[in-house]
C-alpha positions as CSV (number, residue, x, y, z in Angstrom):
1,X,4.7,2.2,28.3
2,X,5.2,-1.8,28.9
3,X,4.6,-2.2,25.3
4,X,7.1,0.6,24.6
5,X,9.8,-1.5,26.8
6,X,8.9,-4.3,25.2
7,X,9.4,-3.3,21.6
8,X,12.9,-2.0,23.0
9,X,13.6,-5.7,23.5
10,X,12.7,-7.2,20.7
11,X,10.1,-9.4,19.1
12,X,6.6,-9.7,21.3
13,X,3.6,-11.4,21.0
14,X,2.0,-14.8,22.2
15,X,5.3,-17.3,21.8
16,X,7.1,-15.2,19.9
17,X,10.3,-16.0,21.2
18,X,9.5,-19.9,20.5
19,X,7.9,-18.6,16.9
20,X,11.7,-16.9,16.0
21,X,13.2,-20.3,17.0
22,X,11.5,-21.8,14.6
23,X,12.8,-19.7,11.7
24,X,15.6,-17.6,13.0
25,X,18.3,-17.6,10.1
26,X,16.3,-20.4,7.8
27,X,16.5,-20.2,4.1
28,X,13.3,-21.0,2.3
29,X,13.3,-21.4,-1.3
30,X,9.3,-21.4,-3.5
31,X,8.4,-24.2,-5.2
32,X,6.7,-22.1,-7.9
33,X,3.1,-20.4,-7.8
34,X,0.4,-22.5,-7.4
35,X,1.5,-25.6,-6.7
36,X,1.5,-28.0,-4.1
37,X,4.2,-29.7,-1.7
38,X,2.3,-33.0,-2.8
39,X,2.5,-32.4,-6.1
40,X,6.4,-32.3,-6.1
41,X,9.0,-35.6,-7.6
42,X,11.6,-36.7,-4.8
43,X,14.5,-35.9,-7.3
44,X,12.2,-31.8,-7.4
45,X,12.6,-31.8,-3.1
46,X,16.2,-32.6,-3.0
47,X,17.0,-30.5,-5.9
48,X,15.1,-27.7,-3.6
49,X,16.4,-28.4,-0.6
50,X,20.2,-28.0,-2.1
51,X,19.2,-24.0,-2.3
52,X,21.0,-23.3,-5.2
53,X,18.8,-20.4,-5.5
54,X,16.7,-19.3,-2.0
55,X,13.7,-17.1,-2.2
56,X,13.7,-16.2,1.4
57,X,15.4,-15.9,4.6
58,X,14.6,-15.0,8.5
59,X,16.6,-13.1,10.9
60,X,16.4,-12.3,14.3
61,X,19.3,-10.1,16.2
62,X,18.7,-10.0,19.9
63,X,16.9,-6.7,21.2
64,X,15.8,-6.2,17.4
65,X,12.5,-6.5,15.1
66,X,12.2,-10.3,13.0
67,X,12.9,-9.8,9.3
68,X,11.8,-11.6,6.4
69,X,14.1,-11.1,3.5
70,X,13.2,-11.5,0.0
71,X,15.8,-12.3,-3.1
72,X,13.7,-11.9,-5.8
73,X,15.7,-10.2,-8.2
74,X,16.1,-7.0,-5.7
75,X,16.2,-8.2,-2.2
76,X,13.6,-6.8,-0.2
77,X,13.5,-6.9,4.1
78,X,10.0,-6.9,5.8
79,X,10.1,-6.0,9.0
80,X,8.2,-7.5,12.1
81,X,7.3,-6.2,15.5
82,X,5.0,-9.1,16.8
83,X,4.7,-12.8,16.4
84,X,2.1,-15.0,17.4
85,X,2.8,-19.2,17.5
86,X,-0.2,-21.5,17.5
87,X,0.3,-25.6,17.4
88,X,-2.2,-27.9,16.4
89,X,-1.4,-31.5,15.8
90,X,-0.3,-31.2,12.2
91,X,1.0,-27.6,11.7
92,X,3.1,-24.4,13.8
93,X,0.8,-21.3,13.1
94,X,2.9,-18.1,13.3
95,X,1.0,-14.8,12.5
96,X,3.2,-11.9,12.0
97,X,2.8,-8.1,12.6
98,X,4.5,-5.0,11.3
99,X,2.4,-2.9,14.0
100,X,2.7,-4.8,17.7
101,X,-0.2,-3.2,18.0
102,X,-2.4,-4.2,15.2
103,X,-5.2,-6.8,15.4
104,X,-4.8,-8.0,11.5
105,X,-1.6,-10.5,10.9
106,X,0.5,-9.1,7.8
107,X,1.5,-12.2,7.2
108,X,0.7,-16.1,8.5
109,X,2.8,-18.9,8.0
110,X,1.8,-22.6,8.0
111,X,5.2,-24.6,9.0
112,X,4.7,-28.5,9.4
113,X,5.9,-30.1,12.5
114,X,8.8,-31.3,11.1
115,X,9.6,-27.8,9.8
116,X,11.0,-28.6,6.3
117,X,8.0,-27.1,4.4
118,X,6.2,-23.5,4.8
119,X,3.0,-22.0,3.4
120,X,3.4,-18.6,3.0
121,X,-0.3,-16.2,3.2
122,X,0.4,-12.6,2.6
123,X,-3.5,-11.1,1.8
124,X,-4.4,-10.9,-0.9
125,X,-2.1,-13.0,-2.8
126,X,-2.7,-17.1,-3.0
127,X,-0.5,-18.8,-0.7
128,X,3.4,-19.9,-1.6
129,X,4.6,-22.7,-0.7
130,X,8.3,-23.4,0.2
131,X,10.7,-25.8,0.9
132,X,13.0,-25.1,3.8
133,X,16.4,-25.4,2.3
134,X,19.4,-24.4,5.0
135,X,20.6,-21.6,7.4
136,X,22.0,-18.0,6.9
């Protein structure tokens, strides 16, 4: 029933409100499969960050689910019911679930402290790696 009410509202989980803030309306754009943000040329960030092309976005209406909309070719929306934020001294860990009620993240996200770049795990792929590139 609580959980019920709470779903009504919006996003829950452990921080979630703080783990939207982080990415609420952010533009993300991938830096190609299998590489590296170390691995990247200055002149490669900027031309990134400029997101003539972004891969991804987040969006967050108040009293609604967190989407994660992708514009590959055919956008596709994925949409969220829980978020979990974790800190540790190098990296934000949000874990994100379609079912509120599952125990298994759908997705986890690896955002540096400075936010600008994301590492993307959605099981079983290899991780993506993106560079934060603007606001919707």
């Amino acid at each position: 029933m609580i959980i019920a009410a709470l779903l009504l509202a919006g996003v829950v989980g452990n921080g979630a409100e703080q783990a939207v803030a982080l990415l609420n309306h952010s533009s993300w754009t991938d830096i190609g499969p299998g590489r590296t943000y170390a691995q990247l040329e200055p002149g490669e960030i900027a031309r990134l960050r400029k997101c003539a092309t972004a891969s991804m976005y987040f969006e967050h209406w108040d009293g609604r689910t967190f989407d994660e909309v992708f514009l590959t070719g055919i956008s596709m929306r994925i949409t969220f019911a829980r978020a979990d934020l974790a800190r540790s001294r190098d990296t934000k860990v949000i874990t994100l679930y379609r079912d509120a009620n599952s125990a298994m993240p759908s997705e986890t996200l690896w955002l540096t402290n400075n936010s600008t770049v994301l590492t993307q795990l959605i099981p079983p792929a290899s991780p993506h790696v993106f560079v934060r590139c603007g606001t919707r």
